[in-house]
C-alpha positions in Angstrom: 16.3 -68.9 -137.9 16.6 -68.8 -141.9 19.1 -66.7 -143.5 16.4 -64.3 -144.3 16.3 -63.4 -140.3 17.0 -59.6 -139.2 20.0 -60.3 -137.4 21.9 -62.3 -139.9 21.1 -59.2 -142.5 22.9 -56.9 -140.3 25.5 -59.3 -139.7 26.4 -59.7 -143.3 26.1 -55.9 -143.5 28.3 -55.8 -141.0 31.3 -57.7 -142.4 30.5 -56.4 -145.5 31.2 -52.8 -144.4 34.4 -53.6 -142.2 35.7 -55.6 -145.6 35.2 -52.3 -147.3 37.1 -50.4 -144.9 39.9 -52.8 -144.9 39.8 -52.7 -148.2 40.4 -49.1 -148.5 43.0 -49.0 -145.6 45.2 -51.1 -147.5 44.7 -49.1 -151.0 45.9 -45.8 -149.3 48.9 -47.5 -147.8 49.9 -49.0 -151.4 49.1 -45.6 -153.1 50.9 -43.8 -150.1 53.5 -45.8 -148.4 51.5 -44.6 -144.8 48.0 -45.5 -143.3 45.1 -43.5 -143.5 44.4 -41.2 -140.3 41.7 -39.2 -138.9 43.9 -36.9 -137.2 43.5 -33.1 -138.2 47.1 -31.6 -139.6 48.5 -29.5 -137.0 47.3 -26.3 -137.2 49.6 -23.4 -139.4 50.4 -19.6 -137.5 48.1 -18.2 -140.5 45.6 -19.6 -137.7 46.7 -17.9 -134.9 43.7 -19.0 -132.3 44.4 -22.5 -133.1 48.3 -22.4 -133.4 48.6 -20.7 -129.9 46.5 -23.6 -128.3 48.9 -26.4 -129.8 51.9 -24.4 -128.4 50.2 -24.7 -125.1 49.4 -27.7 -125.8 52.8 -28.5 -126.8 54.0 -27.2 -123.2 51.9 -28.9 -121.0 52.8 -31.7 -122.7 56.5 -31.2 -122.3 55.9 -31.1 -118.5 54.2 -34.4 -118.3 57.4 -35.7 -120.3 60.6 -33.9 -119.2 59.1 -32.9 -115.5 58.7 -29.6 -114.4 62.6 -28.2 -114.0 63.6 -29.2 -117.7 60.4 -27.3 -119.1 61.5 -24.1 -117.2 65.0 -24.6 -118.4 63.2 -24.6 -122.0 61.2 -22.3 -121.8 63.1 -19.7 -120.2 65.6 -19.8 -123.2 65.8 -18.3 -126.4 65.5 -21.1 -128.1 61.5 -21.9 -127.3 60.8 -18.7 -129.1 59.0 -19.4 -132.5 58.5 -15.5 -133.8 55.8 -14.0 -131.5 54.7 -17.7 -129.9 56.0 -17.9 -126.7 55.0 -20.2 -123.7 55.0 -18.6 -120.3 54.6 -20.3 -117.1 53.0 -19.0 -114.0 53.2 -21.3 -110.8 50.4 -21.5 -108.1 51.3 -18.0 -106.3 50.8 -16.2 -109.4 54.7 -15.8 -109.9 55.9 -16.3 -113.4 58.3 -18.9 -113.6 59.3 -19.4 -116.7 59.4 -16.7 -119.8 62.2 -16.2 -122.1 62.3 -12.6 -121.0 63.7 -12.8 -117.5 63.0 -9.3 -116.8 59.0 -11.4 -116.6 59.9 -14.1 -114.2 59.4 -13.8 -110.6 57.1 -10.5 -111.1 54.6 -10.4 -108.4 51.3 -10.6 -109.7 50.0 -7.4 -108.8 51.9 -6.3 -111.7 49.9 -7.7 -114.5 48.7 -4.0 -115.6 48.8 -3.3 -119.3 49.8 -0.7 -121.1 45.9 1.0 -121.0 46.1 0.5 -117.5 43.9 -2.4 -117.7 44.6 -4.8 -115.0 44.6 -8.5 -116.6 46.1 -10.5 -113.7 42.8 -12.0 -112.1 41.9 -13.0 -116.1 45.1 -14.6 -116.5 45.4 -16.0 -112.8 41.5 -17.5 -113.5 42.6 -19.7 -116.0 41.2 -23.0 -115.8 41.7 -26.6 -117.1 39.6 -25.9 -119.7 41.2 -22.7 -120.8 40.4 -19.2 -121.4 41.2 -16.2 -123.8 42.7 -13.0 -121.6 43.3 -10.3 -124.2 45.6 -7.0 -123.3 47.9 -4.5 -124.7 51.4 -4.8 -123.9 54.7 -4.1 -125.7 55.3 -6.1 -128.8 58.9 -6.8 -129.2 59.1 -7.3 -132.9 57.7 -4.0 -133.6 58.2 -2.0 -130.6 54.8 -0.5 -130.2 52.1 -1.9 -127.7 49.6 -4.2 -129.5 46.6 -6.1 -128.6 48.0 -9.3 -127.3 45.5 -12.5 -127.6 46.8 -14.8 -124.6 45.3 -19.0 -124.3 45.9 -19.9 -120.9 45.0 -23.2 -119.4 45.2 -24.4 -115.9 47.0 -28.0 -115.2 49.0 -29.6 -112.2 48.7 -25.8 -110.4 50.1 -24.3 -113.0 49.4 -21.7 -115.6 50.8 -22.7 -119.0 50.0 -19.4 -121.6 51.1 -17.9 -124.7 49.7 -15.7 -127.5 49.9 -13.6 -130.5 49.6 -9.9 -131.5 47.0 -8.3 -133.4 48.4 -5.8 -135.5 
């Protein structure tokens, strides 16, 4: 082989590439005090779509770290209300079992009928892993009027982690 050979190009390439990179890795931490990432920022409430899938997120990650007793506790409080974002929980019978409103938990399914009269508990109950949208008008309680309410749900462990935003 002579260094002219094909693979000792692309070798050389190579290095010369992940030097670069390395290079550059360490010039943003001198400029910024913190490495470079490839992460997205988290996603603002002026994106309501996006925002209302980290909250879910959020939630099912709070199960898989606090179990599912402690993210009841939570989530039936107050306190896990961030303006119109709330996370509601629905358990493998279709019962709500977690909601800061507790006049919401333990409603039998058959229940889920908007304010149209449009009944969204089979779009809501067929949430799967992968999520889905279920859209329907119910009372908004920072206006007092029934809106359009735009609902992510996703489907893990058997249960139903949602919550959503109004359209105004």
């Amino acid at each position: 082989m002579t260094l002219t050979s094909p693979r000792i190009a692309v070798a050389l390439a190579a290095t010369a590439l992940l030097v670069s990179v390395a290079s550059l890795a360490v010039a943003v931490i001198a400029l910024t005090g913190e490495a470079p990432t490839t992460e997205k920022p988290a996603p603002t409430k002026d994106e309501p779509g996006a925002y209302t899938k980290a909250v879910v997120e959020d939630a099912i990650q709070r199960y898989k770290r606090d179990g599912l007793q402690a993210t009841v506790d939570y989530y039936n409080s107050i306190e896990s209300v961030d303006s119109e974002w709330y996370v509601f929980i629905i358990d493998g019978n279709g019962y709500t079992i977690a909601h800061h409103n507790e006049i919401f938990r333990n409603r039998n399914p058959s229940l889920r009928i908007d304010a149209a009269g449009y009944f969204y508990g089979d779009d809501l109950l067929g949430a799967t892993e992968d999520g889905r949208w279920v859209d329907y008008v119910i009372l908004n309680p920072e206006t007092s009027e029934n809106d359009r309410k735009h609902t992510w749900a996703v489907r893990y462990d058997g249960l139903i982690f949602a919550s959503g935003w109004y359209e105004r």
